[in-house]
C-alpha positions as CSV (number, residue, x, y, z in Angstrom):
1,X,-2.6,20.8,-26.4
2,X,-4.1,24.4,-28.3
3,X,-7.4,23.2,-29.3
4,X,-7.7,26.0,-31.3
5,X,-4.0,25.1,-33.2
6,X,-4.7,25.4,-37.3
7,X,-3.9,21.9,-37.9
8,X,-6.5,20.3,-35.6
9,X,-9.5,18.8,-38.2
10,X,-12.8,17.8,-36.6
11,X,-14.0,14.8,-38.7
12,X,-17.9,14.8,-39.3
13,X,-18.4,15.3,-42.8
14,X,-18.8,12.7,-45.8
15,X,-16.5,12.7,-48.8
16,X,-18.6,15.1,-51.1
17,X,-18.9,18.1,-48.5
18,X,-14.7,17.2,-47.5
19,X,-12.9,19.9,-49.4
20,X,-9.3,17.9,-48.8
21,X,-10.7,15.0,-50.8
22,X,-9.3,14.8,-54.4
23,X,-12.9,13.0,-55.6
24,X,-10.1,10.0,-57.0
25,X,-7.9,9.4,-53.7
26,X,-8.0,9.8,-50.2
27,X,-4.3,9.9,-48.8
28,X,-4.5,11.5,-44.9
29,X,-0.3,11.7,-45.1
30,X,-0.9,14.2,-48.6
31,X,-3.2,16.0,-45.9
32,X,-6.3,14.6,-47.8
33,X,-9.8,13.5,-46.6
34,X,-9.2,15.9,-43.5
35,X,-12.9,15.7,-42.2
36,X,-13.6,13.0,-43.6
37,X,-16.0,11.0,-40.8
38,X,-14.2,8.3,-38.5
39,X,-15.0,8.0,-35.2
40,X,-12.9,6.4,-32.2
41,X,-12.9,6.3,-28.3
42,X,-10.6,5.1,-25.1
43,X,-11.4,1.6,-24.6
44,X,-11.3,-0.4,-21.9
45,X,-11.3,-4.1,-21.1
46,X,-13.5,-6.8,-22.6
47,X,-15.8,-8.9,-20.2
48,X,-15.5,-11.9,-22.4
49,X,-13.2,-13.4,-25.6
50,X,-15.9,-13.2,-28.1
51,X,-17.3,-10.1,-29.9
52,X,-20.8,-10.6,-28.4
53,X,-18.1,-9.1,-25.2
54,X,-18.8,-5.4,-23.9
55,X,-16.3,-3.0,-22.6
56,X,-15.4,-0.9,-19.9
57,X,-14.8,2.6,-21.0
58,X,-11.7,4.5,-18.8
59,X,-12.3,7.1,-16.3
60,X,-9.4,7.4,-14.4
61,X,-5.4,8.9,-15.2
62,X,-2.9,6.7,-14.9
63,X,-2.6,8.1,-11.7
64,X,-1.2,6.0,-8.4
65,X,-4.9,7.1,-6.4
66,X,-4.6,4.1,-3.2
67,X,-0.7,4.5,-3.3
68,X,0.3,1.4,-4.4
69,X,-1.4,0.8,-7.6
70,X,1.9,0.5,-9.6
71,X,3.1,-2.0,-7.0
72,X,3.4,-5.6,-7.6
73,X,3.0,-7.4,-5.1
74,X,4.8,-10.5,-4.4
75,X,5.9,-11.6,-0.9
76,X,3.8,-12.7,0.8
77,X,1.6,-13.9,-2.3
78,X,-1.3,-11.8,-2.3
79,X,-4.6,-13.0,-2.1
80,X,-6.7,-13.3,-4.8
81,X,-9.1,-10.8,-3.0
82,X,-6.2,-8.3,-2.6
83,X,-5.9,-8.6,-6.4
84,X,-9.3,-7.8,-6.9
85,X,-9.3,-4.7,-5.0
86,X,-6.3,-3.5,-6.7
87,X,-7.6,-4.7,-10.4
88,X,-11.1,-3.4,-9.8
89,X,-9.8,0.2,-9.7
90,X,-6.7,-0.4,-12.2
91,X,-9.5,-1.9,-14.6
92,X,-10.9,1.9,-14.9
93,X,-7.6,3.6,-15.8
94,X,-6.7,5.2,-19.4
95,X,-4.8,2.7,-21.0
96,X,-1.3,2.8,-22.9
97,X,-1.1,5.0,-26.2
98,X,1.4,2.3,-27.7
99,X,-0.6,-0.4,-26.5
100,X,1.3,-2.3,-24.6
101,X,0.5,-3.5,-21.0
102,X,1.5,-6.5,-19.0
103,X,0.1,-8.8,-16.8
104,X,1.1,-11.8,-14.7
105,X,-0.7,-15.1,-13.7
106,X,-0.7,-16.3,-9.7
107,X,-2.7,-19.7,-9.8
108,X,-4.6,-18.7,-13.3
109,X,-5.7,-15.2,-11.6
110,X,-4.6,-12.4,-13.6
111,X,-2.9,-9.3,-12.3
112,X,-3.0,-6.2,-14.3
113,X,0.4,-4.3,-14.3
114,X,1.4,-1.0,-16.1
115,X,5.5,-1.1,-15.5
116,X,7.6,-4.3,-16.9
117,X,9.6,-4.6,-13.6
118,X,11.6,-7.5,-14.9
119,X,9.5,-9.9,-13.3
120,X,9.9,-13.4,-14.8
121,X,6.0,-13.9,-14.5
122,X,5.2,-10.4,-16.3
123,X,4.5,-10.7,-19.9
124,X,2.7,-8.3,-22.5
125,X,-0.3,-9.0,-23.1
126,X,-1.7,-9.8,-26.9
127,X,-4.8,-9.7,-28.7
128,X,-7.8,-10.6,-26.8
129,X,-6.1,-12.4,-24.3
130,X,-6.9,-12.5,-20.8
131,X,-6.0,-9.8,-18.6
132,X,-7.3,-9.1,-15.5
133,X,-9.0,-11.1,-12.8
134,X,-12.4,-10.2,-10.1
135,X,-13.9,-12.1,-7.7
136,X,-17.2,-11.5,-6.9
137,X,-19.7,-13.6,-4.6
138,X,-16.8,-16.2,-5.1
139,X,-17.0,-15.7,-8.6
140,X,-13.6,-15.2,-10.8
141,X,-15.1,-13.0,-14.0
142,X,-11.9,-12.6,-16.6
143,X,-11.3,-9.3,-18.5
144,X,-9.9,-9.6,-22.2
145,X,-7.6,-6.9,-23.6
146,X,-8.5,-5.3,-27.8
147,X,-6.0,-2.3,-27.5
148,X,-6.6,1.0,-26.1
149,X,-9.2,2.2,-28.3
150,X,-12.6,1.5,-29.7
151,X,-14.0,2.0,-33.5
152,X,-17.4,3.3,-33.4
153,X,-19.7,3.1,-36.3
154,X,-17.0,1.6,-38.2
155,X,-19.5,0.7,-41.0
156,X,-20.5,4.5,-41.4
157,X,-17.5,5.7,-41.8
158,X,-16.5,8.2,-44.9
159,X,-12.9,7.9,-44.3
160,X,-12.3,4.5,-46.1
161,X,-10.5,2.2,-43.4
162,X,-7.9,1.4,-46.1
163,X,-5.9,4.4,-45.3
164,X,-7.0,5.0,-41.6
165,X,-3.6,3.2,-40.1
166,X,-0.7,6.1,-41.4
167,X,0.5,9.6,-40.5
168,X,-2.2,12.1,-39.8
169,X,-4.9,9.3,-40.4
170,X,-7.0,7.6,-37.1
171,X,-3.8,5.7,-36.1
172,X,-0.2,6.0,-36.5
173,X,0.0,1.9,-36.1
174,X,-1.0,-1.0,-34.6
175,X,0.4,-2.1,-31.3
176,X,1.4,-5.3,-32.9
177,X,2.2,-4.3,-36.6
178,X,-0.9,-6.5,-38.0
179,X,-2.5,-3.6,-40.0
180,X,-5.9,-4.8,-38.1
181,X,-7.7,-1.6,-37.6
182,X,-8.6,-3.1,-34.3
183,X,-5.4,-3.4,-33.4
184,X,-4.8,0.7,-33.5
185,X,-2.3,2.4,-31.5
186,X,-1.0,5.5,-31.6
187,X,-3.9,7.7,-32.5
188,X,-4.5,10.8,-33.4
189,X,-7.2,11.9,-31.1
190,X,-7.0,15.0,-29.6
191,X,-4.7,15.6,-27.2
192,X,-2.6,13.0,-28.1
193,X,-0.3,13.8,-24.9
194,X,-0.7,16.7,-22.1
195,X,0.6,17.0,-18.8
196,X,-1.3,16.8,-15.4
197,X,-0.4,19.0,-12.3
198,X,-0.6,17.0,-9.6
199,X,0.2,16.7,-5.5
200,X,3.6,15.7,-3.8
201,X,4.4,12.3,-3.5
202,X,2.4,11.1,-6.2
203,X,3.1,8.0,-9.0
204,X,2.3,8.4,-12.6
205,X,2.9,6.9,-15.8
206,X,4.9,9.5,-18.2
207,X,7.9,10.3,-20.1
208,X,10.0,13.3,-21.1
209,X,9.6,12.9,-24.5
210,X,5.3,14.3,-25.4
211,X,5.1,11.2,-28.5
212,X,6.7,7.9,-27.4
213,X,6.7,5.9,-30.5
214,X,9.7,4.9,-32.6
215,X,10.1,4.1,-36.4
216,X,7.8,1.0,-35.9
217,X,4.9,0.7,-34.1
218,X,5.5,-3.2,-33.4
219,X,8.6,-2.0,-31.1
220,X,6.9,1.2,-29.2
221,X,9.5,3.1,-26.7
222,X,7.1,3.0,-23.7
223,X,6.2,5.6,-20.9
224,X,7.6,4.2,-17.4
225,X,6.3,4.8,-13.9
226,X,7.6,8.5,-12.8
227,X,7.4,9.8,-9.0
228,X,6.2,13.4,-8.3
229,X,8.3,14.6,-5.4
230,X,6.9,18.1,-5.2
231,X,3.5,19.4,-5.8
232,X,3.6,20.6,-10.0
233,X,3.0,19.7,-13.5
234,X,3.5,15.8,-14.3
235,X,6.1,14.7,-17.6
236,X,4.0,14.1,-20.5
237,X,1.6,11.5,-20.2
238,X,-1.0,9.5,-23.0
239,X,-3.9,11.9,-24.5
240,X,-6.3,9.7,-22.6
241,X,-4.9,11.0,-19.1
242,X,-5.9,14.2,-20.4
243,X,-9.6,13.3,-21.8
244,X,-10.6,11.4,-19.0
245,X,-9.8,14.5,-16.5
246,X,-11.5,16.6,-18.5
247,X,-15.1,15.1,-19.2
248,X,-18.5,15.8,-18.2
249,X,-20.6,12.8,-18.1
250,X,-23.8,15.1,-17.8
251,X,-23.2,17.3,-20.9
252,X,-21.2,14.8,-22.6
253,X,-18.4,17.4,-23.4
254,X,-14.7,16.7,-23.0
255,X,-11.6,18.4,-23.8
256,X,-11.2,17.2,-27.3
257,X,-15.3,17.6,-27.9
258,X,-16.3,19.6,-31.7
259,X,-18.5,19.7,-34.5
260,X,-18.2,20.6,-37.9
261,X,-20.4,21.5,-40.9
262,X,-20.6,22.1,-44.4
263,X,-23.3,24.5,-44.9
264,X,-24.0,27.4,-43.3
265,X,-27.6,29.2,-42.6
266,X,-29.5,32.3,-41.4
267,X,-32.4,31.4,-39.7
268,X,-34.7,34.5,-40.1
269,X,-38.4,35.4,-39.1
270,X,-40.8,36.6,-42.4
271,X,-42.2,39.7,-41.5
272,X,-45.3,38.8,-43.6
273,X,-46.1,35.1,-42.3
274,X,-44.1,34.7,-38.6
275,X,-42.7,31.9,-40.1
276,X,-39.0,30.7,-39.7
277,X,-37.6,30.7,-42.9
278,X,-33.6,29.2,-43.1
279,X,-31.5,31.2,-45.6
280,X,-28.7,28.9,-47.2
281,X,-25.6,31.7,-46.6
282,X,-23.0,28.9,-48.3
283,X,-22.9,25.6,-48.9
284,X,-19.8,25.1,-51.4
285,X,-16.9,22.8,-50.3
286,X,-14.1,25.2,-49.9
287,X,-15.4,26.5,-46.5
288,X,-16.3,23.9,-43.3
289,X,-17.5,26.0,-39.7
290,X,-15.8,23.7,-37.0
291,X,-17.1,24.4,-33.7
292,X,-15.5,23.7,-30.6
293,X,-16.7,23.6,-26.5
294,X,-16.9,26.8,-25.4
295,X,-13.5,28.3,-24.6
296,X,-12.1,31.2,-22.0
297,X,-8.8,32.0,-21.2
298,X,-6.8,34.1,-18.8
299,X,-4.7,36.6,-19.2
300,X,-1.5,34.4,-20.3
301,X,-3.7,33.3,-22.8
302,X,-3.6,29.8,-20.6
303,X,-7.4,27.9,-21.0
304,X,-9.2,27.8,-17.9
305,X,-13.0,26.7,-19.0
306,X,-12.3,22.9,-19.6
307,X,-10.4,23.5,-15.9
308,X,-13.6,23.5,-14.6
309,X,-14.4,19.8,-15.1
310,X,-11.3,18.3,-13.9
311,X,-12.8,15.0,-12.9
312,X,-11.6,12.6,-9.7
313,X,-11.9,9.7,-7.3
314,X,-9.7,10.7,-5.1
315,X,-8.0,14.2,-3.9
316,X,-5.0,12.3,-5.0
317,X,-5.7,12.8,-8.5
318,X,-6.4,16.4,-8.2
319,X,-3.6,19.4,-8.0
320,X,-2.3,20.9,-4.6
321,X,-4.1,22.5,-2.3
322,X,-7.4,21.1,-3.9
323,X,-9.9,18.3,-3.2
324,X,-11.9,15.6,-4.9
325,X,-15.6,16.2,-3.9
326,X,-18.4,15.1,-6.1
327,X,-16.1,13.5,-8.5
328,X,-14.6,17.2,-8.8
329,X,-11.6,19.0,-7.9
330,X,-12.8,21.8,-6.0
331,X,-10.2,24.2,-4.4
332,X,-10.0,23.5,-0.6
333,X,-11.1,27.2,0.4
334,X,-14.3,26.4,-1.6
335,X,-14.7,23.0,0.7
336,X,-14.4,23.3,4.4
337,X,-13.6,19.5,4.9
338,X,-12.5,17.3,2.5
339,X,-13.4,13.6,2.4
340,X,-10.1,12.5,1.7
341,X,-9.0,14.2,5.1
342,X,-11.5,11.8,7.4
343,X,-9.6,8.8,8.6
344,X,-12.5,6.5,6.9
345,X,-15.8,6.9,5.1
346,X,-18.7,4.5,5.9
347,X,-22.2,4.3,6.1
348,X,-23.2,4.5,10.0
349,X,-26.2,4.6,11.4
350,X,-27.5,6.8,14.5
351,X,-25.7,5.5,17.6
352,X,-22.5,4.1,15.8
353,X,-19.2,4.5,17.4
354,X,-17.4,7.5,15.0
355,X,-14.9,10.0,14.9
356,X,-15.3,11.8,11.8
357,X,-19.3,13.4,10.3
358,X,-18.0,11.7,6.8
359,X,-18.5,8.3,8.8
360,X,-22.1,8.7,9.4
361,X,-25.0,8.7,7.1
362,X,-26.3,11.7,8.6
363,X,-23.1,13.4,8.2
364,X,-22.8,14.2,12.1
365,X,-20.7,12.9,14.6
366,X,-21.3,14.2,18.3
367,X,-18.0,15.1,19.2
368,X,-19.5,14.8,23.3
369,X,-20.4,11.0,22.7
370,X,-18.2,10.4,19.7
371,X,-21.3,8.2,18.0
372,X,-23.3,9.4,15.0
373,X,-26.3,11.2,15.4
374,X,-29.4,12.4,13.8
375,X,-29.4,15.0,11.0
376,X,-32.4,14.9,9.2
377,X,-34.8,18.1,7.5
378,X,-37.1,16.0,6.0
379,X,-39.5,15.4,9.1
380,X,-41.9,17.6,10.7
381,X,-40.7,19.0,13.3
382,X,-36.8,18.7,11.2
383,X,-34.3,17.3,13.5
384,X,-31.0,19.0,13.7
385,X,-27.2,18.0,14.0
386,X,-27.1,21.3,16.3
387,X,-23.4,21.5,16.5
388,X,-22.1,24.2,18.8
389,X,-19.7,26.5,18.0
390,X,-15.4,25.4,17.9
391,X,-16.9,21.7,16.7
392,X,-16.1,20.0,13.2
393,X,-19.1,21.0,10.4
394,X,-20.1,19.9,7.0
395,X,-21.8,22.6,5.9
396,X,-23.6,25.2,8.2
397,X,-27.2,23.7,8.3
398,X,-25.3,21.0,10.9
399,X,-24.5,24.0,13.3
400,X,-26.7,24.9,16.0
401,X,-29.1,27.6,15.5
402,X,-28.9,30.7,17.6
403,X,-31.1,33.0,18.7
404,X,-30.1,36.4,16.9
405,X,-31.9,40.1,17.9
406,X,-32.2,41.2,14.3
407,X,-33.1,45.5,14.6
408,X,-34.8,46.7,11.0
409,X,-36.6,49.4,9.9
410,X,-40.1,48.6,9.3
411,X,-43.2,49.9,7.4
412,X,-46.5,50.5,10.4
413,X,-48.7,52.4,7.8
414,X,-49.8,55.8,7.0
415,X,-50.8,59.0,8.9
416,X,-53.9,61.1,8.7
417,X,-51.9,62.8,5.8
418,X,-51.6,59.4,4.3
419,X,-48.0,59.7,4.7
420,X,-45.7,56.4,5.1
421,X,-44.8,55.9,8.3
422,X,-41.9,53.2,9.9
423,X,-40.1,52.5,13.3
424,X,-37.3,50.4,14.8
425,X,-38.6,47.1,15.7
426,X,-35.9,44.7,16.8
427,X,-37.3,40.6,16.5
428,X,-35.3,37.7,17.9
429,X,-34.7,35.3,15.0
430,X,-33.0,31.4,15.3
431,X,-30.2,31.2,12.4
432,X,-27.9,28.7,11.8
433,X,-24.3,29.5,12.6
434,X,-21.5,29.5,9.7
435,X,-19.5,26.7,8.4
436,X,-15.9,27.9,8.3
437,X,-12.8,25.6,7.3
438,X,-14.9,22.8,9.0
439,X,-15.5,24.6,12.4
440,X,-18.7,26.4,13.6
441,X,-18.7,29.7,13.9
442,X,-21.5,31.4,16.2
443,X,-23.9,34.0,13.5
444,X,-22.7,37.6,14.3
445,X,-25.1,40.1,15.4
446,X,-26.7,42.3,12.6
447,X,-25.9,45.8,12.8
448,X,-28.8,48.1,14.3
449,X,-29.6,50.9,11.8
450,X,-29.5,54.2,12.6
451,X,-32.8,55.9,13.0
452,X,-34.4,59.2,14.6
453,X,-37.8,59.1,15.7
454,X,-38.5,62.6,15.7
455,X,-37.4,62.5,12.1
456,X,-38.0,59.0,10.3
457,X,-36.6,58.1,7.1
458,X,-39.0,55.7,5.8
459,X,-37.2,55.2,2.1
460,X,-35.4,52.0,3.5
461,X,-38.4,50.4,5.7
462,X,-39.2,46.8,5.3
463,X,-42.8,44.6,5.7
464,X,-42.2,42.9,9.4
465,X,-41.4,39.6,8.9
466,X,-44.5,37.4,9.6
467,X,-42.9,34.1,11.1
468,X,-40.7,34.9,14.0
């Protein structure tokens, strides 16, 4: 999981600038053609059988998030609207390193399952075969399955495709031992297994063993559902677990993101012209510059950075004593209420029945009336939530302002001698109360300064606010 390990290779460079390639053969197992470019992603599932089909990309750990997303159901037979709850958000899950996954058929609706349970009707699934079922507006769409990963550019590749199934190459094997590229299993992609700290109670797909493949890919020893009975680190689960927990969609950096380059300049400014002039430093093949995401790490030497964007859809997901906000896991003393903690989440509109702010739109809930009510700063005169102190908060712009005496020392002028002079001038000011561990809290009372008429000490005065 050491991104900065020695034996990690960034692949971005054609043949000629790759200084493992022996100009005659390219053998990734000798530890040739190192950098050599190839370039593949998690994949998803297909939305049709042909290869006009586009696929979803995963963004979820095999993580159980609703609590019973490893769960087959079977008495009473589920409805296919049941199913497509449960497949919609399974659908978006990191799928198998080995590549194998299973799926059964109630009345030719397909249910996705990651655990054979030794259910008669559970079979793996093959090659572009349909997986997965949705309804929508009465509508059955049908998902195909590819394998777990994705060739990009597979045409601009300077690692030749020949040798990219084999030790140290893109993939170990295929998930059905055809030698179709395609078909890959087993890659290499960094990390290519990590562990998750997760919450109590919580359902994941892992092993004890970090690489679960055997001496042939076509019979793959596979991870099985484990149960996390005490907040902690996870077994070792599939590198995707790992990348998908760790990305940013914004800046398009991930755990596993790098660059790498064979030539090496000095950008430098002629003193004669202004001009920006590049000075080649090196540019022979013997030395690459890989660069990494930035790094920082604490003081066992533990990265924390990449920590930073652990992503989420649910608090579930996240580790102990932290919530999912934002599609982030924030630690709970950084969030005052949590979204997971609400009873429900909706939309209501001013005047609904609610018992929770996260069920209104405006994000308050009158805990007098118990219905939503109106929260809005972007009208003149603003309209506030005005929550008194001891009630439940969002943030502190829903508490009720208060009116504060605030005593400063404040400029008046000068004196005949054109000295500065100042006095005490105390001003009653409305500020918001504080939003503590979801409770309002009344604003304190600023502290008077000290000053002495007789004797003012103008170093510290202030300009008198102009709006009171």
């Amino acid at each position: 999981q050491n991104p900065h390990d020695k034996n990690l290779f960034c692949r971005g460079l054609n043949l000629d600038y790759d200084p493992t390639y022996l100009k005659t053969t390219c053998a990734p197992s000798k530890g040739q053609c190192k950098y050599a470019f190839a370039k593949i992603r998690d994949a998803g599932f297909y939305d049709g059988p042909d290869d006009s089909a586009t696929s979803t990309l995963p963004t979820v750990p095999l993580v159980d998030i609703n609590g019973d997303d490893f769960t087959v159901m079977t008495h009473p037979t589920p409805s296919q609207e049941d199913l497509t709850v449960k497949n919609a958000l399974n659908m978006r899950k990191c799928l198998p390193d080995n590549g194998v996954v299973y799926s059964r058929s109630l009345n030719n609706f397909r249910e996705l399952i990651f655990d054979d349970n030794d259910i008669s009707s559970v079979s793996a699934v093959g090659y572009n075969n349909k997986i997965l079922s949705l309804i929508n507006d009465s509508v059955q769409n049908d998902y195909y399955y590819r394998g777990p990963y994705r060739l990009i550019s597979v045409g601009s590749w300077a690692l030749p495709t020949a040798v990219a199934i084999g030790e140290n190459a893109i993939f170990k094997g295929t998930f059905d031992n055809s030698n179709d590229l395609n078909r890959g299993a087993f890659s290499f992609l960094f990390p290519r297994a990590g562990k998750l700290t997760l919450d109590k109670n919580i359902s994941y797909v892992g092993s004890d063993d970090p690489l679960m493949v055997s001496s042939s890919a076509s019979t793959p020893i596979p991870r099985a559902v484990e149960f996390l009975p005490a907040a902690g680190e996870s077994k070792w689960m599939d590198g995707c677990n790992i990348r998908v927990s760790y990305y940013d969609s914004i800046s398009n950096e991930g755990i596993g993101s790098c660059n790498v380059t064979a030539a090496i300049e000095l950008v430098v400014i002629n003193k004669e012209t202004g001009a920006e002039e590049a000075v080649e430093l090196y540019s022979k093949s013997d030395i690459k510059l890989q660069l990494l995401r930035r790094s920082k790490t604490d003081y066992t030497g533990k990265e924390t950075l990449y920590q930073s964007m652990r992503s989420c859809v649910s608090s579930r997901s996240c580790p102990a004593d932290h919530c999912c906000y934002n599609y982030r896991c924030w630690s709970k003393s950084l969030i005052s209420q949590c979204p997971d903690d609400a009873t429900s989440e909706g939309n209501l509109q001013v005047g609904d029945i609610c018992t929770t702010d996260y069920q209104c739109a405006s994000l308050c809930c009158n805990s007098a009336s118990g219905r939503c009510a109106v929260n809005d700063s972007t009208i003149s005169p603003p309209v506030s939530c005005s929550k008194s102190p001891g009630d439940n908060c969002v943030a502190r712009e829903w508490c009720r302002q208060e009116s504060i005496k605030n005593c400063m020392i404040v400029l008046t002028g000068r004196d005949v001698n054109g000295t500065t002079t100042c006095a005490l001038r105390c001003y009653n000011q409305l500020v918001h109360g504080t939003c503590v561990d979801g409770k309002c809290i009344a604003p304190t009372r600023p502290v008077v300064p000290s000053f002495d008429p007789a004797h003012p000490d103008c170093r510290d005065a202030k300009d008198p606010p102009l709006i009171l």
